[in-house]
N, C-alpha and C positions, 0 to 999 in steps of 0.2 A: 623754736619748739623742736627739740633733739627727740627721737624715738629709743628703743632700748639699744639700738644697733649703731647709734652715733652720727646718722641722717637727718639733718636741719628739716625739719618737714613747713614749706611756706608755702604751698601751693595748693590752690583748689580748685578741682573742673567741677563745675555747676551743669547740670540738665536741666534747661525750663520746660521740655514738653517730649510726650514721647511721637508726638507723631512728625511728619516729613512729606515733604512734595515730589518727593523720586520715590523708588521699590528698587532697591538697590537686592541686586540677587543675594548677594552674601552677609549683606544687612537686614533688611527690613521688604520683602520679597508679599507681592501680593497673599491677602488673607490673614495675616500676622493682625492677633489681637491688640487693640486698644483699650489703652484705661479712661473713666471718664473723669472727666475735667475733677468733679470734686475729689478724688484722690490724689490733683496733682497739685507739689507745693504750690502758694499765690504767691504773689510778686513782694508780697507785704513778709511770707513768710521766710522767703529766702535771704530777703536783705534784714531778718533779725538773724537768721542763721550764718550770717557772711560777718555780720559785727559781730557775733561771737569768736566765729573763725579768726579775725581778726585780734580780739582779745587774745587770744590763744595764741598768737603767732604768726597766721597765714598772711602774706600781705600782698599775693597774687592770685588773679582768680581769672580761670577761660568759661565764657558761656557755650556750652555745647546743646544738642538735643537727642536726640533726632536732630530735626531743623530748628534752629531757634529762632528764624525769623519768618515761621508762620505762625508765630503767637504773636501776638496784638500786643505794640509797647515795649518789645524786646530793647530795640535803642535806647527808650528812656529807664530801663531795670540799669544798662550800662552804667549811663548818668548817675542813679540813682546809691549803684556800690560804688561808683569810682569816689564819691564823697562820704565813704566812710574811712573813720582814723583809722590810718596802720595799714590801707591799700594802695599799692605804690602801680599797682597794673592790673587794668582790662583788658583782656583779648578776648576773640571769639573764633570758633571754629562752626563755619557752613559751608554748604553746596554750592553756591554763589548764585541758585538760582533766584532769589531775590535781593540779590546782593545791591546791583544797580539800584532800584527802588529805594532800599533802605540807607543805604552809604550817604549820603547828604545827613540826616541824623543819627545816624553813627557817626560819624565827626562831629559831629554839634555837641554830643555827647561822650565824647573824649575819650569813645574807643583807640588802644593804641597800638592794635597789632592784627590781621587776621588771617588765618589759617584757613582754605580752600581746600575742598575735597575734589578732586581731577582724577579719576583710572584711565582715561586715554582721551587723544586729541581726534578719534574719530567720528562723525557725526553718528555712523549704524553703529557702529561698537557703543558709543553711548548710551544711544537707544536701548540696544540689546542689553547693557548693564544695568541703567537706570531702570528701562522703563518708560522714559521719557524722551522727547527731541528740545532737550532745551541745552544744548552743548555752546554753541553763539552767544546766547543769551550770559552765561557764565564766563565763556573766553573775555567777552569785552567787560563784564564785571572785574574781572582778573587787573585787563588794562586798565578800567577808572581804578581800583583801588591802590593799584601799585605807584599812583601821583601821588596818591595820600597816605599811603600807610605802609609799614614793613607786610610784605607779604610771602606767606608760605601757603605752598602749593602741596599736600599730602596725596602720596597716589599707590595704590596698592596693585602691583602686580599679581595678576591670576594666572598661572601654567597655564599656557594652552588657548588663550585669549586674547592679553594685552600685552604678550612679558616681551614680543619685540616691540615694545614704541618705546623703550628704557631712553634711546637718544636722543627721541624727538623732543624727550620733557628735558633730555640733559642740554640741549641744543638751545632750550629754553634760556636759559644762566647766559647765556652768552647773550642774549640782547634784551635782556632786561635785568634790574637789579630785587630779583627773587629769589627764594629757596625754594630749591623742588626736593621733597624728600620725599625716600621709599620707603615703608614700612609695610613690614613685612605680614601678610595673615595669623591671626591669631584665630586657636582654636573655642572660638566662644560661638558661640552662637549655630547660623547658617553658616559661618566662614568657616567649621569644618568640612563642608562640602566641597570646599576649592583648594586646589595645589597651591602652596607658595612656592613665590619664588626667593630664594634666600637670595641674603645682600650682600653675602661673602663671596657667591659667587659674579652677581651682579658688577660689585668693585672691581675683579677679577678683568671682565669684558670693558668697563670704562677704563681701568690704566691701559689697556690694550688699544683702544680706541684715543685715548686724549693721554700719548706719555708724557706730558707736561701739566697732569694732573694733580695737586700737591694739598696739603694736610690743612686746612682753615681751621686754625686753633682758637676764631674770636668766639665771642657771647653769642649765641644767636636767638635765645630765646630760656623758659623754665626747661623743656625735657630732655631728650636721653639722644637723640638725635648727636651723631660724629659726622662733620663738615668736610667735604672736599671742593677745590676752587677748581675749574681749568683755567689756565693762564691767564690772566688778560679780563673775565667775562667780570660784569656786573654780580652775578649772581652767585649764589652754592648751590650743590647737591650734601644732602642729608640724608643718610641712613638711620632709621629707627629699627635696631634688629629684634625684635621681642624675642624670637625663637633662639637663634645661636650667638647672636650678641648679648647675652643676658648681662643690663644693665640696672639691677637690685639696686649695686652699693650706692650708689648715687640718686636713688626712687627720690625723689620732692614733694609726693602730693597724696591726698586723696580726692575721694569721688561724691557727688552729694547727686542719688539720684534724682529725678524727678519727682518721682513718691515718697520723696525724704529719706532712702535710707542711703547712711554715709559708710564707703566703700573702702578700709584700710587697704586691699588689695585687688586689683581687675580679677587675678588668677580663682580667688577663694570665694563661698558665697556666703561666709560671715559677712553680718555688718552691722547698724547702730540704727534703731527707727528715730529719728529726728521727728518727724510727723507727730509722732505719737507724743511727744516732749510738748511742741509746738500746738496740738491742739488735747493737750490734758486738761484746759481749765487754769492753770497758773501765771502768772502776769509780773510785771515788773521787773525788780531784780532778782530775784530768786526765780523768772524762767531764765534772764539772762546766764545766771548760773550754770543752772540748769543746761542748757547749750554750748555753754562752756565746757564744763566739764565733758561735756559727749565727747567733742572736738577732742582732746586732751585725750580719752581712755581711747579713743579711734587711733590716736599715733602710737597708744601705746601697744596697742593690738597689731602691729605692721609687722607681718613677717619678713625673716632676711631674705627672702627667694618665692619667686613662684616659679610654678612647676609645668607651665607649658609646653615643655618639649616631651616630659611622661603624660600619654592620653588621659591614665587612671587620677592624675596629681589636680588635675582641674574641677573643682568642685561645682564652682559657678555654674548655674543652669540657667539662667535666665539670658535670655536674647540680648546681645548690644545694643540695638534699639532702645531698653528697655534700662540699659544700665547708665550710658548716656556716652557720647565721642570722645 
């Protein structure tokens, strides 16, 4: 499914819920409203929205949330898309704080990839970021899942905060076979409130630190992420530059929030109420249509750029919590 700019578009990130078990400052930070339950898609509605997706083209989908695995059943929703035609991957991006728990049936269910959200390997620093003392509970999540599955570890640098543990996570690759990638703050939400730290500079300090740091040109995954190995290690480092690495020409996906509306672009706050399609009263083939077609005028509405690096170019108002990981 090509958009007007000549980008194969097969990728979907899904949000099951907007809530979370952390309060991440520059996320989802105490007091931050909730939507109730009946505004958010059901499990029934998503996987008719995913077989459309799928009709249309997409044939990769990431479960995100907030948290997706404080909703009840999340593992079997996996199940539940990976058995639809024309979906060739599951992944999932979490906190890992209930990762241990659920990972037995996430494998049962044929997750095949997860993404791990880490900002630093310190116990208070965690604390102070989250919210929460649950950083143990997540590291050995890390370890069980890295037996079983490819694992990427996403970790954003705050100025002023976490931006020296950059080694400790790179230190990481070396005795396990993970991807730690950085990505960079983007200005949505609460995360205008914090410094980034850019990745240009970052790369900068690791070939200074590892001069036998060299270029990993494999597959590593759907996004935008550019690979570097140190010699020898199990693992990568992955930069996602949103800000000065501006990687448009190659964009893959859209976004299906939680409250049904599907996201041609994070940067803009156009989008497509799916919801509204999904509970109009129409049935059969003609809603299937119906959802198809969304899907289809959504890629065709994909602009060739966003505008994150101009303040004014950011339209999006709504909280990333809210729009979905």
């Amino acid at each position: 499914m090509n958009d007007r700019y000549g980008r194969n578009i097969d990728y979907l990130r899904i949000s099951v819920t907007d809530r979370c078990n952390l309060r991440c400052r520059y996320c989802m930070p105490d007091g931050i409203t909730l939507v109730s339950m009946k505004d958010i898609l059901t499990y029934e509605e998503i996987e008719l929205a995913c077989r459309a997706a799928a009709r249309a083209g997409i044939s990769k989908l990431k479960i995100t949330g907030g948290e997706p695995l404080v909703r009840f059943g999340c593992a079997e929703l996996v199940g539940r898309l990976k058995k639809i035609p024309g979906i060739q991957q599951v992944t999932m991006t979490t906190n890992g704080v209930l990762l241990q728990q659920y990972l037995p049936r996430l494998l049962e269910n044929g997750l095949d990839a997860v993404n791990i959200s880490l900002d630093t390997l310190q116990p208070k620093r965690y604390q102070w970021i989250t919210g929460k003392p649950e950083l143990s509970s997540v590291l050995e999540a890390v370890r069980q899942a890295a037996a079983g599955l490819r694992v990427k570890i996403n970790c954003v640098l705050l100025k002023g905060i976490n931006d020296g543990e950059w080694q400790k996570f790179a230190e990481w690759t070396r005795q396990m076979p993970i991807d730690v990638r950085f990505i960079e703050m983007m200005p949505i939400g609460h995360g205008k409130d914090y410094g980034p730290v850019y990745n240009e500079t970052l790369l900068e300090n690791l070939k200074i630190q590892y001069p036998d740091l060299e270029k990993d040109d494999q597959i590593h995954g759907n996004g935008p992420a550019v690979y570097y190995k140190i010699k020898g290690a199990p693992g990568s480092i992955g930069f996602i530059s949103a800000m000065h690495g501006k990687f448009c020409g190659s964009c893959n996906r859209l976004r299906l929030t939680s409250q049904g509306r599907l996201k041609p672009c994070l940067c803009y706050g156009e989008d497509i109420d799916l919801m509204q399609i999904l509970r109009g009263g129409e049935e059969g083939a003609l809603l299937e249509q119906r959802l198809e077609d969304a899907f289809c005028r959504a890629v065709s509405l994909k602009p060739r750029n966003h505008q994150f690096e101009v303040p004014d170019g950011v339209t999006e108002k709504k909280q990333m919590v809210q729009i979905g990981g």
